[in-house]
C-alpha positions as CSV (number, residue, x, y, z in Angstrom):
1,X,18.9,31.8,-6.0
2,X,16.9,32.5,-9.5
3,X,14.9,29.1,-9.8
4,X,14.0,30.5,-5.8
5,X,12.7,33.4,-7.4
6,X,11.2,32.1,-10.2
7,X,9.1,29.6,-8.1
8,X,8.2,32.6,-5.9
9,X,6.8,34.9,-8.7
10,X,5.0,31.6,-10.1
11,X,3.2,31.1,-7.3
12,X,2.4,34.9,-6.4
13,X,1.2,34.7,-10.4
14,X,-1.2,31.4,-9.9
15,X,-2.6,32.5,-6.4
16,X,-3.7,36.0,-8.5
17,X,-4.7,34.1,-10.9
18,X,-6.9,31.9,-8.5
19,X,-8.3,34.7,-7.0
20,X,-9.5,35.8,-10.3
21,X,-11.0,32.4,-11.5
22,X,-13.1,32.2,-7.6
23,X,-14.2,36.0,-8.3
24,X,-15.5,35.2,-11.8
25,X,-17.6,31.8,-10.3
26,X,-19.2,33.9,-7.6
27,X,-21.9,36.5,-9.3
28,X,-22.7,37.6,-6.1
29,X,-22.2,41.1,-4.8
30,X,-21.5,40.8,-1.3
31,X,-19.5,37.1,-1.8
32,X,-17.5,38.8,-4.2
33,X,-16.1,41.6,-1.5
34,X,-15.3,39.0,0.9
35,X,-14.0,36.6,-1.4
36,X,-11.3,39.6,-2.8
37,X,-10.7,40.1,1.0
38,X,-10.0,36.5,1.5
39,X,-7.7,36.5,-1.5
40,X,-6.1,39.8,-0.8
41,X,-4.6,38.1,2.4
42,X,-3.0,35.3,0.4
43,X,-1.6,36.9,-2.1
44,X,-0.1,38.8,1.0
45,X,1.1,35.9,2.4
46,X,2.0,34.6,-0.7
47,X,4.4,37.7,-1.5
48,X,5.6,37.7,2.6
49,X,6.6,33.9,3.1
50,X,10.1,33.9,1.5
51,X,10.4,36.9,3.6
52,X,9.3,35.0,6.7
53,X,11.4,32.2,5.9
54,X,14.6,33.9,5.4
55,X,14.5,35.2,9.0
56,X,13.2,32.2,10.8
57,X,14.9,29.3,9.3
58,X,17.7,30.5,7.1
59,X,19.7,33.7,8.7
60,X,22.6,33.5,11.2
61,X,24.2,36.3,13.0
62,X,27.4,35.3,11.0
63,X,25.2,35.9,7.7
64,X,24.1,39.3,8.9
65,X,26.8,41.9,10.2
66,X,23.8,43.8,12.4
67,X,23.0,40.8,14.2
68,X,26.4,39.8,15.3
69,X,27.6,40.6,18.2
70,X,31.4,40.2,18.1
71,X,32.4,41.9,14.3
72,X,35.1,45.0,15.4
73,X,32.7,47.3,13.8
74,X,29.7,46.3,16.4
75,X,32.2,46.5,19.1
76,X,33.2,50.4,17.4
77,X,30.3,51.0,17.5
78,X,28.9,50.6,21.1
79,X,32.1,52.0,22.3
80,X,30.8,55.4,20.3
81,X,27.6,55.2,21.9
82,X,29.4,54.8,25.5
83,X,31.3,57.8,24.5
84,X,28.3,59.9,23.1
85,X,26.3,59.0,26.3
86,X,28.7,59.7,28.9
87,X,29.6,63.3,27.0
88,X,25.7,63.7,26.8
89,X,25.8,63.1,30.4
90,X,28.4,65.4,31.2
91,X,26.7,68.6,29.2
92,X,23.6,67.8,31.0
93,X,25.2,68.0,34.2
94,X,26.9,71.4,33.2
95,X,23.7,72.7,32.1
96,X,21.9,71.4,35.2
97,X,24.3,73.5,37.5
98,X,24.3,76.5,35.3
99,X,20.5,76.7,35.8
100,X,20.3,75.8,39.3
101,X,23.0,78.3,39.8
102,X,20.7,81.1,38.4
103,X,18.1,80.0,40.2
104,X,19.7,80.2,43.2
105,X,20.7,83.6,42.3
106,X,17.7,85.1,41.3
107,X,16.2,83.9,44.9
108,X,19.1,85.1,47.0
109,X,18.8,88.6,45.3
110,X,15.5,89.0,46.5
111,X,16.1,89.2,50.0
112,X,16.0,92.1,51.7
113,X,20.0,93.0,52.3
114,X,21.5,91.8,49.5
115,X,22.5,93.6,46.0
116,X,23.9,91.1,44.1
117,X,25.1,87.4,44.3
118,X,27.2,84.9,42.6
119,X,26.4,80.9,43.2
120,X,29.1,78.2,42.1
121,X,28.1,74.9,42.3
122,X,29.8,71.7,42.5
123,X,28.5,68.7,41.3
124,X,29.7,65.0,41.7
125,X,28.4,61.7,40.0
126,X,25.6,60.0,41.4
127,X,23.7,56.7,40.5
128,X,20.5,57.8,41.7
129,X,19.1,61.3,40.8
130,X,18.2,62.8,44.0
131,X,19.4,66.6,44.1
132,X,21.2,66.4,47.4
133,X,23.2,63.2,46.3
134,X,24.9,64.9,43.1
135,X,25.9,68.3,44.5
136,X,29.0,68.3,46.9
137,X,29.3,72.0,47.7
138,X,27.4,75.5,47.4
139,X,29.3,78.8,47.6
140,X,27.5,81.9,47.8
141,X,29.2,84.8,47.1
142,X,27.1,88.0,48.5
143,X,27.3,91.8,48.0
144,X,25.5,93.2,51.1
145,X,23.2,96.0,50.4
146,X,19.4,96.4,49.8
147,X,19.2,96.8,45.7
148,X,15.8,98.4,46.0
149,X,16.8,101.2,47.9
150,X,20.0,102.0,46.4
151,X,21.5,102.5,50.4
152,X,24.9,102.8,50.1
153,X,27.0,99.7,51.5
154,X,29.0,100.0,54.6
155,X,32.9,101.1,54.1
156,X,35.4,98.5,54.2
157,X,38.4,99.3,56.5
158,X,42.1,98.5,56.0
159,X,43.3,95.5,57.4
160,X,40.0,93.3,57.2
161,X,39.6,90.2,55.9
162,X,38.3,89.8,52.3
163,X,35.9,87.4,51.1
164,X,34.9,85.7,54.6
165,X,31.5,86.2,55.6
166,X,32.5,87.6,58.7
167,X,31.8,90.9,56.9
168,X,28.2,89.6,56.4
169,X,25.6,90.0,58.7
170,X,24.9,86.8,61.0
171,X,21.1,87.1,60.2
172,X,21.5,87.6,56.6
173,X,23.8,84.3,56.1
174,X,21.0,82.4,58.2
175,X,18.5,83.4,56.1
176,X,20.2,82.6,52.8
177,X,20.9,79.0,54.4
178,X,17.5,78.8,55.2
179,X,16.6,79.7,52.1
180,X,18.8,77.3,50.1
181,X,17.8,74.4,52.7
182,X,14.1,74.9,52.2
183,X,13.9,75.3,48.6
184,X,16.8,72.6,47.5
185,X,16.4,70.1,50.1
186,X,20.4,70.5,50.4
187,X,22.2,69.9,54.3
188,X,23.1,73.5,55.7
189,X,26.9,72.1,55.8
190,X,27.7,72.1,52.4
191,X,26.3,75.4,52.2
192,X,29.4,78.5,52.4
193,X,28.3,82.1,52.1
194,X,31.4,84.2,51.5
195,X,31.4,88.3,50.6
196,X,31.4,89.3,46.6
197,X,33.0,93.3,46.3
198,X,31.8,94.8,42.9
């Protein structure tokens, strides 16, 4: 390994050497720039070849741990990345519904009727990205009323059914399913409206 380097800083010293013997022959101005060019690139070469050699003639993937494939620490390794990944994947999809969620709240609320609204979300894995592929079902939970006006919500009587939309206007669930359907792209049957009490 020395004698290598010793012949490589040997001939790094006579190629600068060289250089300065072919720079001292040429008086010329202008033969003189592109002579240094010239020399410039092979004393680059010069100083890169060992380099060059090591990785095309002389380097196994047994010689160098990054390079081979089968060491237990490559094989740690990729099964940290496969973990990393499929958690990043699993917070993106938890951020993905919390946002669509608020969307879908923030449009709901605007129509004339309702007070306030809740959306839950579920989600399922898809291998394509397409919107109505990765969500399995859409509950809407309503609190009739019209915000704006501050009109007072009809009393709830003894007896009745809480949390079914059969306390919600027929028009006012059809338009929220419309709603949802238009802007998401999602099939009205995985769609469920349901009454929210404050």
């Amino acid at each position: 390994m020395i004698t290598i380097l010793t012949n490589w800083v040997k001939y790094i010293i006579f190629i600068v050497l060289f250089a300065s013997f072919l720079e001292l022959l040429l008086p010329n101005s202008s033969m003189q720039r592109f002579v240094r060019v010239i020399m410039g690139l092979f004393i680059m070469l010069a100083i890169l070849n060992p380099v060059i050699d090591v990785v095309q003639n002389h380097l196994t993937p047994s010689q160098v741990p990054v390079l081979s494939a089968n060491s237990a620490s490559s094989i740690i390794i990729l099964n940290n990345a496969k973990t990393v990944a499929r958690d990043r994947e699993q917070l993106s999809a938890e951020i993905y519904k919390k946002e669509l969620a608020q969307q879908m709240k923030v449009m709901i609320t605007a129509l004339d009727g309702v007070a306030d609204a809740k959306v839950v979300i579920d989600t399922k894995q898809s291998n394509n990205n397409k919107l109505s592929n990765m969500i399995n079902s859409v509950v809407v939970y309503v609190t009739p009323g019209n915000a704006a006006s501050n009109s007072k919500i009809a009393k709830v009587s003894i007896g009745q059914q809480i949390g079914g939309a059969a306390d919600l206007n027929v028009e006012l669930q059809n338009k929220i399913k419309r709603l949802i359907t238009e802007l998401y792209q999602l099939p009205k049957e995985i769609i469920e409206i349901k009454i929210l009490y404050s």
